[in-house]
ZATI-473373 format. One record per atom (N, C-alpha, C): residue number from 1; residue in three letters; atom name; z negated, x, y. Coordinates in nm, 4 decimals. Each point is the difference from the previous one (the first is absolute). Layout:
BEGIN
[rec NUM 'ala' 'CA' [Z X Y]] ...
This chain:
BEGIN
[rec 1 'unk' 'N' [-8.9041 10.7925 5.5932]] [rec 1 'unk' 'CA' [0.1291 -0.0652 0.0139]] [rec 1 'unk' 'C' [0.0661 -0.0039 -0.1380]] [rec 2 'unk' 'N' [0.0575 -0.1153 -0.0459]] [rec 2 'unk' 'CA' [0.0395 0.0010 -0.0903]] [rec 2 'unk' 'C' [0.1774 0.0735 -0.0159]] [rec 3 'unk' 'N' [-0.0008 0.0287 -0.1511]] [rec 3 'unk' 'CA' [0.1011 0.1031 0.0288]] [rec 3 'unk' 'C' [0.1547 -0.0916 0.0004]] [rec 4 'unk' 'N' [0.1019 0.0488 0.0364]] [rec 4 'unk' 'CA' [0.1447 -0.0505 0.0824]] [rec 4 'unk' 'C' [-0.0468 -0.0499 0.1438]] [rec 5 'unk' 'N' [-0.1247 0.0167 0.0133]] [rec 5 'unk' 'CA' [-0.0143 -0.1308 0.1104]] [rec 5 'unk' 'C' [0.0284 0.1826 0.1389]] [rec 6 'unk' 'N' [0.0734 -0.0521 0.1527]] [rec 6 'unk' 'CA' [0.0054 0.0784 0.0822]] [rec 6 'unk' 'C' [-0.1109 -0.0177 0.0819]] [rec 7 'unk' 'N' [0.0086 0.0970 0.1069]] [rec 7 'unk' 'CA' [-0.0766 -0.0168 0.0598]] [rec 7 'unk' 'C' [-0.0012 -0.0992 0.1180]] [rec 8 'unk' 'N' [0.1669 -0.0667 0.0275]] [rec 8 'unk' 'CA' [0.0144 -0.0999 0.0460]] [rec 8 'unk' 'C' [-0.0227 -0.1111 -0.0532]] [rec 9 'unk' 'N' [-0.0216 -0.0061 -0.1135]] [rec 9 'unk' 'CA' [-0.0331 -0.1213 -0.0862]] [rec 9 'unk' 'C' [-0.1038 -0.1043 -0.0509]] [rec 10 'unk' 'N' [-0.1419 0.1673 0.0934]] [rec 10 'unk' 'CA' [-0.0901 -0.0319 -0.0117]] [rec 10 'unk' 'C' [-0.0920 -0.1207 0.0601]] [rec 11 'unk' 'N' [0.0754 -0.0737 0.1435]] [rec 11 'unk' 'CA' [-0.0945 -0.0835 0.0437]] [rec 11 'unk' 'C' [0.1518 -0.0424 0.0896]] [rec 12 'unk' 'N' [0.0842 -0.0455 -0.0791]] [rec 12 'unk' 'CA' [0.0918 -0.0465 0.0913]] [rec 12 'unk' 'C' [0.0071 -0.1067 0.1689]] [rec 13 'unk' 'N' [-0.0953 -0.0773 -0.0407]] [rec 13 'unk' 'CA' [-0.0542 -0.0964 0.1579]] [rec 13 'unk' 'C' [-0.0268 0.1007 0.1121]] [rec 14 'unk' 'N' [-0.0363 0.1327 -0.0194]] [rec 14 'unk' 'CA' [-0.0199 0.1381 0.0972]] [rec 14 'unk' 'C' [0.0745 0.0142 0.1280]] [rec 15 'unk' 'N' [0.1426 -0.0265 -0.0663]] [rec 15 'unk' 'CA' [0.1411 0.0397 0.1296]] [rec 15 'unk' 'C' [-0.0210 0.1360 -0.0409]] [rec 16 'unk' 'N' [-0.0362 0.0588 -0.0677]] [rec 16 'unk' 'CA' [0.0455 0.1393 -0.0239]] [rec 16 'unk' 'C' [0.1334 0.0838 -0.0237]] [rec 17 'unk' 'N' [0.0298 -0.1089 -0.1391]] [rec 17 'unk' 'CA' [0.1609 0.0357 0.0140]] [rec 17 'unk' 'C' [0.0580 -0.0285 0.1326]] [rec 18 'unk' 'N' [-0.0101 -0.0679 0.0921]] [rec 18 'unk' 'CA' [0.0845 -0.0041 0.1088]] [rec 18 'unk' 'C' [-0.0665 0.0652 0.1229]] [rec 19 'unk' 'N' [-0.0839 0.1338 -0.0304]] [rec 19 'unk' 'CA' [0.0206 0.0468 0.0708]] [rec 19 'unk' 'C' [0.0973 0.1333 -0.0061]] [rec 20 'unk' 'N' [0.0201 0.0821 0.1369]] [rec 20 'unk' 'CA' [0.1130 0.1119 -0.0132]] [rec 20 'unk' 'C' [-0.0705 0.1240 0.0696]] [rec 21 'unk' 'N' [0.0888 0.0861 -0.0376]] [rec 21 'unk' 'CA' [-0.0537 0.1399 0.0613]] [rec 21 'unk' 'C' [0.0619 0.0186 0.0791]] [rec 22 'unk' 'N' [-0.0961 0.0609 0.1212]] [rec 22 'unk' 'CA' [0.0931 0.0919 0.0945]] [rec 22 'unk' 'C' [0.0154 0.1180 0.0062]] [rec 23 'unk' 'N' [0.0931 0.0550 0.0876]] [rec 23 'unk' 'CA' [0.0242 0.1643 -0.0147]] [rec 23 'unk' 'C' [-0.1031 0.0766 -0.0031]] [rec 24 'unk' 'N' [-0.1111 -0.0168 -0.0295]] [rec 24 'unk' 'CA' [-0.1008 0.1009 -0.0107]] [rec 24 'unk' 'C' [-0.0727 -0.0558 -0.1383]] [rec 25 'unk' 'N' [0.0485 -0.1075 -0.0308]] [rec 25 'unk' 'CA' [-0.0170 -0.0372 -0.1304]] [rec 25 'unk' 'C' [-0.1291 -0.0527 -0.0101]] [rec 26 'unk' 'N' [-0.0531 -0.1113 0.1182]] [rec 26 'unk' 'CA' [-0.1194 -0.0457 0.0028]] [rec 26 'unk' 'C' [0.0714 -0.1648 -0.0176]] [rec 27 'unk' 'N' [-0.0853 -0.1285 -0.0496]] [rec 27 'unk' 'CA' [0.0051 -0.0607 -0.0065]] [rec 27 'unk' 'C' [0.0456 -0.1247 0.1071]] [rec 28 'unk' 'N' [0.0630 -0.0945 0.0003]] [rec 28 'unk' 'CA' [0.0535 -0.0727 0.1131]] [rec 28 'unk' 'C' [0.0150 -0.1349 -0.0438]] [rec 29 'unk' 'N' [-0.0486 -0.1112 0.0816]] [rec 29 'unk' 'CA' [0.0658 -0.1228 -0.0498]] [rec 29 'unk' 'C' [0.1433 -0.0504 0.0238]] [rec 30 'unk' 'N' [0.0524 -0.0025 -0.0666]] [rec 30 'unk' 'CA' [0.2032 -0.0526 0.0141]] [rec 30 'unk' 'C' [0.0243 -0.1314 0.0340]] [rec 31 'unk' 'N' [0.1406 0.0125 0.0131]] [rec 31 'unk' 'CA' [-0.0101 -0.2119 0.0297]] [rec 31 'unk' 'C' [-0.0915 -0.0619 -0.1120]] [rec 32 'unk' 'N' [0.0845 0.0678 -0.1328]] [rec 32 'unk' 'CA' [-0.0329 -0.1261 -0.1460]] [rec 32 'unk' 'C' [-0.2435 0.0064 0.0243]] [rec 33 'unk' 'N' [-0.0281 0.0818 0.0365]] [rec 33 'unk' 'CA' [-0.1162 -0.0422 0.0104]] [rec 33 'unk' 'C' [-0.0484 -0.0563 0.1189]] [rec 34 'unk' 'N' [0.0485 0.0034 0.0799]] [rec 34 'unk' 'CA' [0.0073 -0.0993 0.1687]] [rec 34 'unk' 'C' [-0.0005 -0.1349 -0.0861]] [rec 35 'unk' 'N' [0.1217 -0.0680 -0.0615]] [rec 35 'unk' 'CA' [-0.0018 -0.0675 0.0003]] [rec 35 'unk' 'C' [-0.0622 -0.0878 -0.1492]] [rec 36 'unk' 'N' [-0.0389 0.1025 -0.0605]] [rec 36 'unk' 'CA' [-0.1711 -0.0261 -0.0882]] [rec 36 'unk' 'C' [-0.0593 -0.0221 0.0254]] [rec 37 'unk' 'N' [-0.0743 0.0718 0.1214]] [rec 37 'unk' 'CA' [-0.1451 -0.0281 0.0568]] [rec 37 'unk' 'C' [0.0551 -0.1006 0.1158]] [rec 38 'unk' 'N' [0.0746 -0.0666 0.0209]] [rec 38 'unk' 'CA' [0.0793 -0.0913 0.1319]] [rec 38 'unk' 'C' [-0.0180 -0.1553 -0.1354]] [rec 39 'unk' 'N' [0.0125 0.0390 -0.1070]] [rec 39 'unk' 'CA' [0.0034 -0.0921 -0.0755]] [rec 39 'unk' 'C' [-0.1419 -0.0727 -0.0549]] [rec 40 'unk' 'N' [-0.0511 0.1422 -0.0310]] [rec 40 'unk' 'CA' [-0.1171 -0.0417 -0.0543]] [rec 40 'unk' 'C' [-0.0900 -0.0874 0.1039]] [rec 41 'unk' 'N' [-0.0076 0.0533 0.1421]] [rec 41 'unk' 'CA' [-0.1001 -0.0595 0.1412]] [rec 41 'unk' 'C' [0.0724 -0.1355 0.0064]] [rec 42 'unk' 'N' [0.1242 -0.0751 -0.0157]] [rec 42 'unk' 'CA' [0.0586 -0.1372 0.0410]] [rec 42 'unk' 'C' [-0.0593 -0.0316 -0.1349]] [rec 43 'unk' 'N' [-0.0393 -0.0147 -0.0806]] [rec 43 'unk' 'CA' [-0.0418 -0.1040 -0.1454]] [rec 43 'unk' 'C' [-0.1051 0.0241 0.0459]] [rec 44 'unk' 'N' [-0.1019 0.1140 0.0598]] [rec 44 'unk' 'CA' [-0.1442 -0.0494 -0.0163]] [rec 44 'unk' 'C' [-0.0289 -0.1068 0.0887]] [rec 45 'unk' 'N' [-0.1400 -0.1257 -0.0394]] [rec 45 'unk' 'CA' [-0.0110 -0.0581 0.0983]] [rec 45 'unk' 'C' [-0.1250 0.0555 0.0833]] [rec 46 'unk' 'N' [0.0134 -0.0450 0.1301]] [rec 46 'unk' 'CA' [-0.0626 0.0237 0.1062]] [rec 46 'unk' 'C' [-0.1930 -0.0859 -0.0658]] [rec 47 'unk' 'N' [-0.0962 0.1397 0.0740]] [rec 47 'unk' 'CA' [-0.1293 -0.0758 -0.0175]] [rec 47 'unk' 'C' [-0.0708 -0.1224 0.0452]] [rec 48 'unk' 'N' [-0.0477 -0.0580 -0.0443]] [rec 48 'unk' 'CA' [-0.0142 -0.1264 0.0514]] [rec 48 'unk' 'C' [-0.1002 0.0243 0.1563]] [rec 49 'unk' 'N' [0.0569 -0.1221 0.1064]] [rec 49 'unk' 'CA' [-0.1142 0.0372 0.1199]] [rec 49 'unk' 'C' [-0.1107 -0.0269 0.0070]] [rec 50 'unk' 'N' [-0.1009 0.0570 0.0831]] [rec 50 'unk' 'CA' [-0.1178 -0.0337 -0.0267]] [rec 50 'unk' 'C' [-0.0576 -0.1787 0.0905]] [rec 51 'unk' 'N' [-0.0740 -0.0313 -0.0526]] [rec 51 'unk' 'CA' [0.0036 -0.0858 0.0245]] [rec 51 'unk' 'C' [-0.1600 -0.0433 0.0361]] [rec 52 'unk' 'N' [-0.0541 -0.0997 0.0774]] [rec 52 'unk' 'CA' [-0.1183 -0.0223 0.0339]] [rec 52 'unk' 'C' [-0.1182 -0.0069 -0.1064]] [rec 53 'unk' 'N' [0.0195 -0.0228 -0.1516]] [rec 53 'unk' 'CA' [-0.0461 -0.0038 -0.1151]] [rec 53 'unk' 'C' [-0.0174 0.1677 -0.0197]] [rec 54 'unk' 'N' [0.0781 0.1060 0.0520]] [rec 54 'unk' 'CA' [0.0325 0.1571 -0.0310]] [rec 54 'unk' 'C' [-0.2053 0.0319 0.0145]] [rec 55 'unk' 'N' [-0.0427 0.0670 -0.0851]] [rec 55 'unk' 'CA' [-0.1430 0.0969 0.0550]] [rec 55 'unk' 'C' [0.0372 0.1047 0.1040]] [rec 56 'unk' 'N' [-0.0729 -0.0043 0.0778]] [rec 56 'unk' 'CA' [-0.0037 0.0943 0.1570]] [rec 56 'unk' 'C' [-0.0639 0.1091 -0.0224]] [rec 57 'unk' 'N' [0.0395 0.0941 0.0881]] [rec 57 'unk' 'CA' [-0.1139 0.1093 0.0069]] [rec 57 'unk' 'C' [-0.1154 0.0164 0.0965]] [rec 58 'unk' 'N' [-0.1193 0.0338 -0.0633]] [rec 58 'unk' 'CA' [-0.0754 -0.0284 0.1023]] [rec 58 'unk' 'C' [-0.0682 0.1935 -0.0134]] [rec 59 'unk' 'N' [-0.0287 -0.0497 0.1670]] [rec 59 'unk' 'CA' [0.0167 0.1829 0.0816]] [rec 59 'unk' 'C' [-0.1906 -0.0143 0.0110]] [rec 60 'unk' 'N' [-0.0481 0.0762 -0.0719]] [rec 60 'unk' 'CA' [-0.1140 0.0497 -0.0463]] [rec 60 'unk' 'C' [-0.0514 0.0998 0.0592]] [rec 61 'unk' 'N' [-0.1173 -0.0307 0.1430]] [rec 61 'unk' 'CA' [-0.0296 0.1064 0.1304]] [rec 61 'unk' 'C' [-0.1323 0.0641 -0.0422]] 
């Protein structure tokens, strides 16, 4: 790690910084990363369907 750099700093796309601790001081996701990972899943696009052109599987007795 390069030096000034934190350890939050290190891979920011993570949601790390937004996560929080709880009273036992274990890790938790908070709103601000709810609505990170709520963000990140609406921009991805969906896989394309398969389609009659798709290769099949064939069941080998």
């Amino acid at each position: 790690m390069q030096r000034g750099m934190s350890h939050l700093d290190f891979w920011p796309e993570s949601g790390y910084a937004q996560l929080v601790r709880d009273d036992r001081g274990w890790l938790r996701p908070g709103d601000d990363y709810l609505r990170l990972f709520l963000a990140l899943v609406a921009t991805q696009t969906p896989p394309p369907m398969a389609t009659t052109n798709s290769p099949t599987l064939t069941v080998l007795r």
